[in-house]
C-alpha positions, -999 to +999 in steps of 0.1 A: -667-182+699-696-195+681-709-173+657-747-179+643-754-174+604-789-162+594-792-171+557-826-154+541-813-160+504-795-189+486-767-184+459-784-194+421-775-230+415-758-221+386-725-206+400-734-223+433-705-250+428-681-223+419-684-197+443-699-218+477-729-203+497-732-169+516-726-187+548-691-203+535-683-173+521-680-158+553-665-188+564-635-176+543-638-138+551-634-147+588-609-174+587-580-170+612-603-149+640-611-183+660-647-189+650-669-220+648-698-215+630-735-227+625-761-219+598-796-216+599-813-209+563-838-186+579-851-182+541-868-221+541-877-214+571-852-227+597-847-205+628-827-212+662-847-217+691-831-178+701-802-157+707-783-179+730-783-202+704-749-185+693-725-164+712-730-136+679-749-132+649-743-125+613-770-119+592-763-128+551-774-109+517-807-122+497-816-115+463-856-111+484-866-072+493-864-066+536-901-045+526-912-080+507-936-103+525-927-135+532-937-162+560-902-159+573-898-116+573-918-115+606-900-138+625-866-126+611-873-094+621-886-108+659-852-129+663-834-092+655-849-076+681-844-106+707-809-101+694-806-070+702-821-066+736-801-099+747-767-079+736-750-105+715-729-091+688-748-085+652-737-081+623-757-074+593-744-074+551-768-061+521-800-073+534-787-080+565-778-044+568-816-034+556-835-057+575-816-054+603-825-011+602-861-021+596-867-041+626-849-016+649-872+011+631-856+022+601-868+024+565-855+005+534-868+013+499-858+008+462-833+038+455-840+061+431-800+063+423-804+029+408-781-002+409-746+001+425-727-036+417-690-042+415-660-024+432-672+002+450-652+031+469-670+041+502-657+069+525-652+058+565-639+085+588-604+074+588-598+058+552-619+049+518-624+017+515-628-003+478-654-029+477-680-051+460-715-043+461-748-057+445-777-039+457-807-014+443-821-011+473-807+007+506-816+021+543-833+052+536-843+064+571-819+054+601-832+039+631-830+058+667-801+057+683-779+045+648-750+059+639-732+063+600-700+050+596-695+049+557-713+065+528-707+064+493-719+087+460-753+068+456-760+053+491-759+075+522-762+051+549-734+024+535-726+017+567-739+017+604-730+014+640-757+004+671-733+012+696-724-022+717-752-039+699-747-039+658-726-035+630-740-037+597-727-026+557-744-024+522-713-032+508-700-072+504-669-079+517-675-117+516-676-114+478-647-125+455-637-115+423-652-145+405-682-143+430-693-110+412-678-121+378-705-149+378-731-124+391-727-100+360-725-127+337-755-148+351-782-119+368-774-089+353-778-093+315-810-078+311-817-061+345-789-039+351-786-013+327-756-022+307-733+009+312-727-004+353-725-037+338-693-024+316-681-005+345-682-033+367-667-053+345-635-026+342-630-027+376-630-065+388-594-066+388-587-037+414-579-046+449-603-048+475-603-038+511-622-072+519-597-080+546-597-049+563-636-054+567-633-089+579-607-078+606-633-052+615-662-080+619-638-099+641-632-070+667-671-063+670-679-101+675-651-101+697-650-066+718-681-047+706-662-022+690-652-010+654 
């Protein structure tokens, strides 16, 4: 199964070497589930020709706003909707999970609860689930027909279902440790307030539920289904 990456953001050169790209990253997080893969860095521009171009769809984080304007928000937000009508599997992370509610009709906006990075613990009907995040802004108003999955203390919508159509999280499973470790030493001095900074920084070592996410990924590119 051929899965299609949509890449609107590109990991800061500086930890770039360490840490890989989003699209690798993901590479990792869905090793073993039988994927090829193929990446188009929707960000500078680059867009497949449509959905058939992949057999599902997996749109990335960006450090860019899904309410910013750019030359390629439009067209990102066209290819969603093509996706979504043609019934390929989507899956959306961070800014995938935003823009992906904002083309279907939603509403994203700056939160007023502020930053949320590092190991976060998110509440799913069946379990909580511990992991990293990066992100001030969040799905404020859900699209029609979307369901919640997950929520945490500061972001209501954390994670949602478009039944036989979407998946998509705030949180980043694809993250590793030393993927946030470079984060808060390289981005957040300076803009997040220090105090989440500290917390984060307590918590790195805490294990994640990354894998449980992953497996979770795999069933909806594979059957549709959480």
């Amino acid at each position: 199964m051929k899965i299609g990456i949509l890449q609107p953001g590109l990991v800061p050169d500086v930890i770039l070497e360490e840490v890989g790209d989003y699209d690798t990253q993901f590479h990792a997080l869905l090793d073993g589930h039988g994927f090829e893969f193929e990446t188009w860095k929707v960000v500078n521009g680059d867009f497949p020709e449509g959905p058939d171009a992949a057999d599902g769809w997996l749109i990335t984080g960006s450090r860019h706003g899904a309410y910013e304007d750019h030359p390629w928000m439009a067209p990102l937000e066209e290819l969603i909707r093509a996706i979504h009508a043609s019934g390929k599997p989507l899956i959306g992370v961070c800014f995938g999970h935003q823009v992906i509610a904002q083309a279907l009709g939603g509403k994203v906006e700056k939160s007023d609860k502020g930053w949320v990075i590092g190991p976060t613990l998110y509440e799913y009907a069946d379990s909580q689930r511990l992991l990293n995040a990066w992100h001030q802004d969040q799905v404020t108003e859900l699209p029609p027909g979307a369901e919640v999955v997950a929520s945490s203390d500061k972001c209501r919508y954390a994670a949602i279902l478009y039944p036989r159509h979407a998946y998509t999280v705030q949180p980043h499973p694809e993250f590793r440790r030393n993927y946030v470790a470079s984060l808060i030493e390289h981005r957040a001095p300076g803009v997040v307030p220090p105090e989440l900074i500290e917390d984060a920084k307590g918590k790195l070592e805490m294990p994640l539920d990354s894998a449980d996410l992953g497996a979770q990924f795999a069933r909806f590119f594979k059957e549709k289904r959480l």
